[in-house]
C-alpha positions as CSV (number, residue, x, y, z in Angstrom):
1,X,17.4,14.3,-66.3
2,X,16.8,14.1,-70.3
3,X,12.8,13.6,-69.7
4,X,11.8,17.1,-69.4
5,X,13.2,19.6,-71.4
6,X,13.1,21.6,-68.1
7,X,15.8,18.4,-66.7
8,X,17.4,18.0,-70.1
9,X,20.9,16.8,-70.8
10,X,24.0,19.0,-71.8
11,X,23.7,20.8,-75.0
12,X,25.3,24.4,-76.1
13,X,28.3,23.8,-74.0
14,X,31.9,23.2,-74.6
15,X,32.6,19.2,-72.5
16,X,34.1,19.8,-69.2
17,X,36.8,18.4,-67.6
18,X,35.1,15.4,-65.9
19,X,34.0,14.7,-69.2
20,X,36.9,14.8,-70.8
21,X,38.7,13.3,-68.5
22,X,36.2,10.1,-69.1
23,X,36.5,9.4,-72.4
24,X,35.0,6.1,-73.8
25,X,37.6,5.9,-77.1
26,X,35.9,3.6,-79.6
27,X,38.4,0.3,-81.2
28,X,40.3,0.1,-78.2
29,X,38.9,-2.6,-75.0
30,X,38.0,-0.5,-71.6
31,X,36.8,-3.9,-69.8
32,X,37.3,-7.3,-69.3
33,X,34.1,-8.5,-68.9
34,X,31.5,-7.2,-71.5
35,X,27.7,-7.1,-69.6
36,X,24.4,-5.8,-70.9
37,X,23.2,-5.8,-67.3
38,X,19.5,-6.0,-68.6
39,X,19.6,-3.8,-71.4
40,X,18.7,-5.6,-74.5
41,X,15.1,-6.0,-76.3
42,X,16.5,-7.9,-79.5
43,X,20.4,-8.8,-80.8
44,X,21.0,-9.9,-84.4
45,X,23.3,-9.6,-87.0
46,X,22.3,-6.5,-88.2
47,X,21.4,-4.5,-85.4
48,X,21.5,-4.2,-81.1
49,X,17.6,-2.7,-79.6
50,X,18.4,-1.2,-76.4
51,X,15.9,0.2,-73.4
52,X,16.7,3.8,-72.6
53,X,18.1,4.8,-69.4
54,X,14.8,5.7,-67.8
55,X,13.5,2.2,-68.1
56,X,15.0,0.4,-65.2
57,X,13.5,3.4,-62.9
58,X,9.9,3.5,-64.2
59,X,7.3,4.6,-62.7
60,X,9.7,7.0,-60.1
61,X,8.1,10.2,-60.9
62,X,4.6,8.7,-60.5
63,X,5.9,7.3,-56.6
64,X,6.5,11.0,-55.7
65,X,3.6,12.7,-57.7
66,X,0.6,10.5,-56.4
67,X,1.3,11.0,-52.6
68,X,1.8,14.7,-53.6
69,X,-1.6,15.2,-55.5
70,X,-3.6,13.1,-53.3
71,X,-2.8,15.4,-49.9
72,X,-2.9,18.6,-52.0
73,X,-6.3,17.4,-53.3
74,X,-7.5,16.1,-49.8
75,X,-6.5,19.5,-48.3
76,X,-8.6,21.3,-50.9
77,X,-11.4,19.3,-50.2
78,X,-11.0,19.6,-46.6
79,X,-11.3,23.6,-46.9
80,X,-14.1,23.2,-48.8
81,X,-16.2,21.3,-46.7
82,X,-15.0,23.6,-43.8
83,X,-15.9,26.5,-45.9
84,X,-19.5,25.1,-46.7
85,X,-20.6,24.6,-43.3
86,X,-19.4,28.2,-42.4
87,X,-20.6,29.4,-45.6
88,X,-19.6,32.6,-44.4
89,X,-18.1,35.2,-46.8
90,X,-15.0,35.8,-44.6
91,X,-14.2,31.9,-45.3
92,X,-14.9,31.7,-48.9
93,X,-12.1,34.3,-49.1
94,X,-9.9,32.3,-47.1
95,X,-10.6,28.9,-49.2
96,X,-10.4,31.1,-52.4
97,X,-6.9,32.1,-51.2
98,X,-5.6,29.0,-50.3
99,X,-7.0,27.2,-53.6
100,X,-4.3,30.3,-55.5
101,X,-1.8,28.8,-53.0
102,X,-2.4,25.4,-53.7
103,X,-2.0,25.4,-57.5
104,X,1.3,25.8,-58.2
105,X,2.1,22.5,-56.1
106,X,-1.0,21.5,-57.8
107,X,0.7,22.0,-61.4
108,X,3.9,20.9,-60.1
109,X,2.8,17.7,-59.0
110,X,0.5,17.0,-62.7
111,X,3.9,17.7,-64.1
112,X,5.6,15.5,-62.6
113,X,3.0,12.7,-63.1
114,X,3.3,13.4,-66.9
115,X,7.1,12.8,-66.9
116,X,6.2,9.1,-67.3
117,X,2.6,8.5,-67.6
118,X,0.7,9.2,-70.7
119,X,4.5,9.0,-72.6
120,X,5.8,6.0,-74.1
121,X,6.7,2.7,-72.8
122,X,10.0,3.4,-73.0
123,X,12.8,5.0,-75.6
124,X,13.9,2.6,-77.8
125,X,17.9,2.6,-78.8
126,X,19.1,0.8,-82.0
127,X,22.6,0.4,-82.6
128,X,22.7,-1.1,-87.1
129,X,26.3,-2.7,-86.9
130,X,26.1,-2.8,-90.7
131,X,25.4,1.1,-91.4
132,X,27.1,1.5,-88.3
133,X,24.6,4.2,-86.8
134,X,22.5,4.8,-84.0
135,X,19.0,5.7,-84.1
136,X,16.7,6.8,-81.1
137,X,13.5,7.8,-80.2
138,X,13.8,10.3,-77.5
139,X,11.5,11.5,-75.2
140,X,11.0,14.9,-77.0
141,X,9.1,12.8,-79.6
142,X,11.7,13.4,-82.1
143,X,14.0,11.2,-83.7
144,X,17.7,11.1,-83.5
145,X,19.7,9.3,-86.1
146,X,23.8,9.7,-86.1
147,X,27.0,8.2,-87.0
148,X,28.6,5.8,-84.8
149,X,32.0,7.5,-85.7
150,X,30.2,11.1,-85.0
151,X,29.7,10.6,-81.3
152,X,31.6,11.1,-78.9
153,X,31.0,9.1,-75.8
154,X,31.9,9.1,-72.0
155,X,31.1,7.9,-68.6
156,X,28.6,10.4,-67.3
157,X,28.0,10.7,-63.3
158,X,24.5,11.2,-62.2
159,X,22.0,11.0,-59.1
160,X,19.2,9.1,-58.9
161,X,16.2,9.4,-56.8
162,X,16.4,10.7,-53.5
163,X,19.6,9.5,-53.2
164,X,22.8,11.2,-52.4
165,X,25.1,8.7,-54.0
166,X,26.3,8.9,-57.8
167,X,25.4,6.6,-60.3
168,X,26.9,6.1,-64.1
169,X,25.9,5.9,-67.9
170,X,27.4,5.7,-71.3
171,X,26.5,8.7,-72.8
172,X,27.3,10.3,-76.1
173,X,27.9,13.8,-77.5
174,X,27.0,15.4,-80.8
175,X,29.6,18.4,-81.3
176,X,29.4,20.5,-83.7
177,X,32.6,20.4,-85.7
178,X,34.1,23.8,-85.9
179,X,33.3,25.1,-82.3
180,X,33.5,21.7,-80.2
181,X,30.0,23.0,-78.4
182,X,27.6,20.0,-77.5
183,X,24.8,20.2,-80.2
184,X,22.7,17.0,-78.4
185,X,23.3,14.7,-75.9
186,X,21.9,11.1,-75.5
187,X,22.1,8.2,-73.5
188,X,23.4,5.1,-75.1
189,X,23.6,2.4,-72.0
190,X,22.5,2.8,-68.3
191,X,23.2,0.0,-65.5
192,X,20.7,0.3,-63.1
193,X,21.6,2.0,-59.8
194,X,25.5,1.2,-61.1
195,X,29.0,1.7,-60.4
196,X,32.0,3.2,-62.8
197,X,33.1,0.0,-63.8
198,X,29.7,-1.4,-64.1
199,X,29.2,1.6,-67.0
200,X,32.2,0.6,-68.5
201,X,31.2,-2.9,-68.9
202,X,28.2,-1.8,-70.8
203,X,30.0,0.7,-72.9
204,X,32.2,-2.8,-73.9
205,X,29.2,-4.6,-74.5
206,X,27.7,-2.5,-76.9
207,X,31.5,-1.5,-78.4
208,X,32.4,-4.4,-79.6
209,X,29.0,-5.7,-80.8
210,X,29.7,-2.4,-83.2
211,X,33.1,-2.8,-83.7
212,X,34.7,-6.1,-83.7
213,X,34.0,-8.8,-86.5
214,X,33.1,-11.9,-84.3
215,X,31.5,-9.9,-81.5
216,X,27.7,-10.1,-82.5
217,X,27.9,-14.4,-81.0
218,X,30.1,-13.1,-78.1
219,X,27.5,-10.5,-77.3
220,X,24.7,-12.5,-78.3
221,X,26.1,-15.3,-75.6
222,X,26.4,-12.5,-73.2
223,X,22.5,-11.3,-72.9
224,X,20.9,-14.0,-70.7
225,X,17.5,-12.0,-70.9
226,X,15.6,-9.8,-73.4
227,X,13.3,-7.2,-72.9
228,X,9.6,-8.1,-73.5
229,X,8.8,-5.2,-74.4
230,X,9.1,-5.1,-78.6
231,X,6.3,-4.4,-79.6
232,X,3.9,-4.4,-76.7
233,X,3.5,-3.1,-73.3
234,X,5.5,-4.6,-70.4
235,X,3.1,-7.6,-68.6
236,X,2.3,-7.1,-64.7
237,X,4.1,-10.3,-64.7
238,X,7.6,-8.9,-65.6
239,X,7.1,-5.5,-63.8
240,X,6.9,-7.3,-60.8
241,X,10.0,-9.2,-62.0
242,X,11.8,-6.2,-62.7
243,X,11.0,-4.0,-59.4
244,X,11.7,-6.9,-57.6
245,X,15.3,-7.7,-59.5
246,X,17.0,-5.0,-57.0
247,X,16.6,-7.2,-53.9
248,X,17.9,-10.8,-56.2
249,X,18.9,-12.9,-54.5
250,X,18.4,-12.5,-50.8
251,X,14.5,-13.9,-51.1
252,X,14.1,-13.2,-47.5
253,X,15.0,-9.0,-47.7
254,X,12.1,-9.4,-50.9
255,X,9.8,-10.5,-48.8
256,X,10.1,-8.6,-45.8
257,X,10.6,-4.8,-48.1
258,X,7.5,-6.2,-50.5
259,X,4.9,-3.6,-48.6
260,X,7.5,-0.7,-49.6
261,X,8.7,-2.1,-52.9
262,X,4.9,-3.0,-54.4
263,X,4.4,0.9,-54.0
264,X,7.1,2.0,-56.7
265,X,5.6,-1.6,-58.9
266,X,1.8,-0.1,-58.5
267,X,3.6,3.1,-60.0
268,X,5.5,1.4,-62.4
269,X,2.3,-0.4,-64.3
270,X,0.7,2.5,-64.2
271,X,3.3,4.2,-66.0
272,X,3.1,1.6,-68.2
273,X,-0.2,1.2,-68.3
274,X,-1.2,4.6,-69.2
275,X,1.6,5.3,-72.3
276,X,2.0,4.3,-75.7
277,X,4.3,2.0,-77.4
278,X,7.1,3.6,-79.4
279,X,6.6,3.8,-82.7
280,X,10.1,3.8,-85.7
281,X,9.9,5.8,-88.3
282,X,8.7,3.5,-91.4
283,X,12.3,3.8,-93.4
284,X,13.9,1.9,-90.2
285,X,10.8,-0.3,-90.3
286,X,11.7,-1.1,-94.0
287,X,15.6,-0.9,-93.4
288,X,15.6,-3.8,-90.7
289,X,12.6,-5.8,-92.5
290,X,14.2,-9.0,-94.0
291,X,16.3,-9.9,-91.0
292,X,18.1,-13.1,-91.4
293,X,17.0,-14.9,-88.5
294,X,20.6,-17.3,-86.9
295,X,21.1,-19.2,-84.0
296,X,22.3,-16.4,-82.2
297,X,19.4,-14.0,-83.0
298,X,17.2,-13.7,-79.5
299,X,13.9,-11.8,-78.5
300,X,11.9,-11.9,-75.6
301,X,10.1,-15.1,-77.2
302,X,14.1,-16.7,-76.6
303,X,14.3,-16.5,-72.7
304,X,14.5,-19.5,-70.9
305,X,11.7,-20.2,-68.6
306,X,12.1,-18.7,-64.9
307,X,12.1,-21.0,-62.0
308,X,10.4,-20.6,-58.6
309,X,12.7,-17.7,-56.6
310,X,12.6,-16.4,-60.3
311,X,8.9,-15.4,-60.9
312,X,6.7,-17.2,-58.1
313,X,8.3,-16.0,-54.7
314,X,8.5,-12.7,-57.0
315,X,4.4,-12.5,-57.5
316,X,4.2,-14.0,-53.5
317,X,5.9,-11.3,-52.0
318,X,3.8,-9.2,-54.6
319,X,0.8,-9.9,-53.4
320,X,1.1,-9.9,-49.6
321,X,3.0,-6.9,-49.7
322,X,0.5,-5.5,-51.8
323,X,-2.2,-6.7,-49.1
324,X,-0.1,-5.4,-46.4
325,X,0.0,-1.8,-47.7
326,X,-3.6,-1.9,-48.5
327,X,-4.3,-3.1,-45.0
328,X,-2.1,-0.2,-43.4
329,X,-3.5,2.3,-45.7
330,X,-7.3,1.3,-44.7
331,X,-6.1,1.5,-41.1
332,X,-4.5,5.0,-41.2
333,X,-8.0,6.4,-43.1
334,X,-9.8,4.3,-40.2
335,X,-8.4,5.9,-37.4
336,X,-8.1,9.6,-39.0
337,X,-11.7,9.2,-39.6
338,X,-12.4,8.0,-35.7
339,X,-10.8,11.5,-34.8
340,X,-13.1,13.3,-36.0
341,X,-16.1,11.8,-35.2
């Protein structure tokens, strides 16, 4: 939801009563215990980066496209073989028919590809404490810039993946002020595959960073881990880090899922792989140019250094699930190709 306008989030609509009923009301504390649960590129005084809420999932679209175009494509090619050893003109019709069938799965499937390759790395989010407004990049290629004190912000419920369960974001309306109806809608703060509470605690993280006068060290004491991603494309390194973090810490369940997990990291680099970095519009550029630098300023350049279960057993489990895959894939093409020999 939100990367195709076909999937987009609520706009010309009054908010409905779940919505309303899950108001996130800015200066006053909704959680105990502030998290960023993984969200942060960069924290200074002057302003909070954030990844958008597709970051943590990508490279999904790609998992379900690429089986999807590769049996639609062996299936045409298949028929087409068939049809040249006929070559008869009864089963040129037939292949000619089934090609019209195909290619609206066909389209479907390209589609879905392009919902996160060939896009951007991901959707940047920055939150300027000291104008106090939020600026986006959003997935329509157009810019949003707003008010912190002009949006109005709620737990959203969503699903995810194939999954029947609900998951939760901070997400913020735009309403227009004489009618109440939604003008645009954005995502401010997603926890990965997370709970109610656990959206709340990120709504508090990024609340008080905006709000309350000391926050920016509490916050900054809060984010264990930045994003490496400012300013250039996410290393194979850290995308296996990431599609691994799911499993952290039972090493063992890593290991043994690693030939099903190294599927949705193949997808994910290649998302990656294939899109651009996002790019500010130069004012913002020129706006947060002359940061003062404190001890409580952090980038990706600031993480601590990641120990064995942390980054080595991750790349292990990586690579021999990556092996094992490979092997089972070469095996099923094997034995379809002894059937019909």
């Amino acid at each position: 939801m939100g990367l195709s306008k076909h999937l987009s989030l609520p706009s010309g609509r009054r908010m409905n009563a779940y919505e309303l009923s899950n108001v996130l009301i800015k200066g006053k504390k909704a959680h105990d215990a502030p998290n960023d649960h993984l969200s942060v590129v960069e924290i200074n005084s002057d302003y909070l980066e954030m990844v958008d809420r597709w970051y943590a999932h990508k490279g999904h679209s790609l998992l379900y496209a690429i089986p999807l175009l590769a049996l639609l494509l062996f299936v045409i090619v298949l028929f087409f073989t068939a049809t040249l050893e006929k070559n008869e003109i009864e089963a040129w019709y037939f292949f000619s028919g089934m090609t019209v069938f195909i290619l609206p799965f066909l389209y479907f499937g390209i589609r879905l590809f392009l919902l996160e390759g060939f896009k951007k790395t991901y959707y940047p989010i920055r939150f300027d404490r000291k104008k106090q407004e939020v600026y986006a990049i959003l997935p329509s290629d157009s810019f949003l810039k707003i008010s912190w004190h002009d949006l109005n912000i709620h737990v959203a419920e969503n699903k995810q993946s194939v999954t029947l369960s609900s998951f939760y974001e901070v997400r913020g309306f735009i309403l227009d002020n004489e009618t109440g109806v939604i003008k645009q809608s954005i995502t401010l703060g997603y926890p990965a595959w997370g709970e109610y509470d656990d959206a709340v605690s990120l709504w508090e993280f990024i609340r008080i960073y905006m709000e309350e006068k000391n926050a920016y060290e509490k916050c900054s004491e809060i984010v264990k881990v930045c994003m490496p991603i400012k300013e250039r494309k996410e290393s194979l390194r850290f995308s296996i880090i990431r599609g691994m973090a799911l499993l952290a810490p039972n090493y063992a369940l890593q290991f043994l899922s690693s030939p099903i997990t190294v599927l949705f990291i193949w997808c994910r680099i290649l998302s990656i792989k294939t899109s651009q970095l996002p790019v500010w519009p130069e004012w913002v550029n020129l706006q947060h140019k002359d940061i003062v630098r404190d001890e409580y300023s952090k980038q990706s350049k600031d993480n601590t250094e990641n120990n064995f279960w942390e980054e080595t057993w991750l790349v292990i489990c990586f690579v021999v699930g990556s092996l094992v895959s490979l092997a089972l894939i070469l095996w099923a093409g094997y034995k379809y190709w002894l059937m019909y020999q």
